[in-house]
N, C-alpha and C positions, 0 to 999 in steps of 0.2 A: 155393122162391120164394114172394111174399107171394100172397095171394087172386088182388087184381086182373092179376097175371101169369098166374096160371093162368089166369084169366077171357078176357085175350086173346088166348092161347093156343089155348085151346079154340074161339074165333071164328074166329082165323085158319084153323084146319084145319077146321072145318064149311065155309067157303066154297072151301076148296080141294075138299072129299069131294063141295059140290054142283057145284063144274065137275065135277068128275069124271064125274058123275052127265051134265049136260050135255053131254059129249063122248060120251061111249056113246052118248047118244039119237041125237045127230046123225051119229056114225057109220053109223046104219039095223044094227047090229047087238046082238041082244039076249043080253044075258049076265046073266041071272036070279040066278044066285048071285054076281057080283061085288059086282050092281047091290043087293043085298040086305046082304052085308057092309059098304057103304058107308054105306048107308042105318043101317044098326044102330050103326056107329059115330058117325053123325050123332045119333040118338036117346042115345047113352047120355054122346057131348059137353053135349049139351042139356040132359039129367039132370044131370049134373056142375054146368053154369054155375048152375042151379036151384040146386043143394044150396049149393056156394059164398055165390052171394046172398042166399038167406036164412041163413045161415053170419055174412055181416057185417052184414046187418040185426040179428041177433041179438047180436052184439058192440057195434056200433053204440047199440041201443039200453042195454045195459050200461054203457059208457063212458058216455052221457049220464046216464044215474041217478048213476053213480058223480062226475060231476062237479057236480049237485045236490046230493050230499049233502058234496062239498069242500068247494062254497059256502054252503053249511047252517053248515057246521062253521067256516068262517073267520071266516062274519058273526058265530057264538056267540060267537066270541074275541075280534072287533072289540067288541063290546057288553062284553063283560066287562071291555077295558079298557077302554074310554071309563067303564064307571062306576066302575073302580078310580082312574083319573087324575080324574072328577069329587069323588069323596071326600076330605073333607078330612083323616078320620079312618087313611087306607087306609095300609099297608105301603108301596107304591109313593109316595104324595105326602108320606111323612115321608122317603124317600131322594130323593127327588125335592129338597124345601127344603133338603136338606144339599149336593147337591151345588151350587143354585143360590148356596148361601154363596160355593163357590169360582170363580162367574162359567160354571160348566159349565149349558148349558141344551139340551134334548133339541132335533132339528129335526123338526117337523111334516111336512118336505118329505121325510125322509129316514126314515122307518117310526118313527120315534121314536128311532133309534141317534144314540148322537155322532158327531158329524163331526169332520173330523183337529185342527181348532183346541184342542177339549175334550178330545178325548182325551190331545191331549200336556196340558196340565192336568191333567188327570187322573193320568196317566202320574207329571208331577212329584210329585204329590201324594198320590201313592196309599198310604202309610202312616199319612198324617194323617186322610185320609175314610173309609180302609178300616176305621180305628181305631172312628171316628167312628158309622158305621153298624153296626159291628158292637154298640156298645155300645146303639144305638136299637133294634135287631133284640132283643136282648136283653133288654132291659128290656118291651118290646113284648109278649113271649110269655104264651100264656095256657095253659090247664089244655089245651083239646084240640089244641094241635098238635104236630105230629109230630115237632119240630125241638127240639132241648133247646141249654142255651148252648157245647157243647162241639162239636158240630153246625154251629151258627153259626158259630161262632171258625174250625175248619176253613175252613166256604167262602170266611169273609172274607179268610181268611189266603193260601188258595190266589189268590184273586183279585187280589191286590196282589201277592204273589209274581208272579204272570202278568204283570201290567202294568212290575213293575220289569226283568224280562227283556227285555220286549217294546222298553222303555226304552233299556236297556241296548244291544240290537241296534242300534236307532236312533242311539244316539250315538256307536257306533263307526261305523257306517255316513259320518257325517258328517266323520271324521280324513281329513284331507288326508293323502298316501303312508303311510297305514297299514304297519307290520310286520309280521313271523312273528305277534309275539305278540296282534294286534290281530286275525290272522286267525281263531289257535286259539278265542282269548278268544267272538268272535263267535258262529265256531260252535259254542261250548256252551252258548253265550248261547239261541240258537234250536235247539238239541237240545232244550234243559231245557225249555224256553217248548213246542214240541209236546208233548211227553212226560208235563205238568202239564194242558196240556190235555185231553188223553185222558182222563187218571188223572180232570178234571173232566165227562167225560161230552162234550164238544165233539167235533162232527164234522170232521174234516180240509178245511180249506179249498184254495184254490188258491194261494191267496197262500201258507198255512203252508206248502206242499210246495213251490211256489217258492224260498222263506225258505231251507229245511231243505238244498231241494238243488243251487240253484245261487249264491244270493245271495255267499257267502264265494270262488263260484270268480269271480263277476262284479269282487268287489274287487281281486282279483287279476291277471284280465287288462286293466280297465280302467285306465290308466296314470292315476294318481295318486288311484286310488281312486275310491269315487260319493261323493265329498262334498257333489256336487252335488244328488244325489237327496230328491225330497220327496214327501210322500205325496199331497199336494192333485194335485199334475203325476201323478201313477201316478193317481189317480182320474179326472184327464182326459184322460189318453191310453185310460184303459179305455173312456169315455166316448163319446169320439171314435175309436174304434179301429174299428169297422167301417166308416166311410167310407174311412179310410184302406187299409184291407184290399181294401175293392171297388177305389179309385181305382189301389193300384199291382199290383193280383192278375197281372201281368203280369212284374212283376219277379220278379227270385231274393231268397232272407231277404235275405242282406246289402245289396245295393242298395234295397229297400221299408227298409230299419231307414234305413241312411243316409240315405235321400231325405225318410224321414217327420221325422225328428230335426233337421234342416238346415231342412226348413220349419215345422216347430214354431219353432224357435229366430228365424227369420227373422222370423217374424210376431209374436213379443212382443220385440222388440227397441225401444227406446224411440226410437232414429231412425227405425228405419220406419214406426212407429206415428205419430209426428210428420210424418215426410215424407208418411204415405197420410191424415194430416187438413188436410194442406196443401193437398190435391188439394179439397178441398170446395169451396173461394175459389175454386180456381182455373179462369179463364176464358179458352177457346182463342182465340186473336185471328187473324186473316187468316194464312192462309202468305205466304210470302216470293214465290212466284211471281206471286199475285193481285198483292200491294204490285211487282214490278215492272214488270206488267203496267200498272197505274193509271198508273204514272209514266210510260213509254211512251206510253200514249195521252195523257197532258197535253202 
């Protein structure tokens, strides 16, 4: 059990040992060696809760150094890009103007990563930038780094491979009643795409092991495919997904999936949308019983 379990533990039975202790007294009967084993195990509970407490004081204060020097270590990396993106000369802001050639621009709001817009940009284009940058990276190089153009060529090459896969997944994704062969095709679409990742030093995401392990079986049982599926909607249901989690945590999976999906869909529907801004104008006017109530008394 953690610390503070033991810690209550230990509390709970010291004030049971001191009734204990309490009832002998008030029996008027003196039993010197109970009354002693009691006491002894009160003393070495007490001992115990001691040792515990300074136990997490001492962890406690570990954990906060250690999260001092996280944030030591995060600001060093914030500063070092901010002055790599302030450089006009830098690695970073000559891939940076190439991809801005192709309308691809990083978002501020989002760590600096592309958002799903750019990325399919990206995506389509990924033989002509990855060309593009590799030849800048290349020419770029100087006497002390580590990286030689055969080096280069690999990353760029693995990198565009990854995005045409990733591609590739997507656009099958998108075929209305897919076939056998639109299933196999997928799934080696997104074997390969994990598989290149690794080989690229990337850590296994949640998405990728989604991807790998159920996406091809979802094509399958969802009748006529997810043609409808889009990335922007998956980043706002992830988004919004813990309201929804506390609002149906009462349901079973499939009634929470049904209930959430039926009012997702309900509330961007363009008549609703239209009918719930219609409500803004709109003003309640007398009920029916006041109006013939009035008319009566005339």
């Amino acid at each position: 059990s953690s610390g503070a379990s033991a810690i209550k533990n230990l509390k709970f039975n010291i004030r049971n040992w001191r009734g204990d202790l309490v009832a002998i007294e008030s029996a008027g009967q003196v039993d010197q060696t109970r009354q002693a084993a009691i006491k002894s195990k009160i003393d070495d509970a007490e001992k115990g809760i001691k040792r515990l407490e300074d136990e997490r004081k001492a962890m406690t204060k570990e954990i906060d150094g250690l999260k001092k020097k996280r944030t030591s270590k995060g600001e060093q990396i914030t500063n070092i890009k901010k002055a790599r993106k302030l450089d006009a000369n830098s690695l970073y802001t000559g891939i940076d103007n190439i991809l801005q050639e192709f309308s691809i621009v990083r978002a501020e709001y989002h760590g600096g990563d592309l958002t799903g817009v750019h990325i399919k940009i990206f995506m389509a284009n990924a033989k002509e930038i990855m060309s593009r940058i590799r030849d800048y990276l290349t020419k770029s190089l100087h006497d002390d780094s580590d990286e030689t153009p055969d080096s280069i060529k690999d990353v760029c090459n693995n990198v565009e491979n990854l995005l045409v896969l990733w591609e590739g997944v997507l656009s099958n994704l998108h075929i209305e009643f897919p076939e056998e062969k639109d299933f196999i095709e997928t799934q080696q679409f997104v074997d390969a795409a994990v598989e290149l990742s690794f080989k690229m030093g990337m850590s296994k995401t949640v998405k990728g092991h989604g991807a790998q392990r159920h996406i091809v079986k979802q094509m399958r049982a969802v009748y006529g495919g997810l043609f409808e599926f889009d990335e922007q909607w998956a980043e706002r249901i992830h988004q919004i997904g813990k309201n929804y989690d506390m609002k149906y945590r009462y349901q079973n999976e499939y009634r929470k999936a049904m209930t959430r999906a039926m009012e997702t869909r309900r509330l961007s529907k363009p008549q609703t949308l239209a009918a719930t801004a219609s409500l803004a104008t709109f003003k309640r006017g007398k009920r029916k019983a006041v109006i013939a109530k009035q008319r009566s008394d005339k």
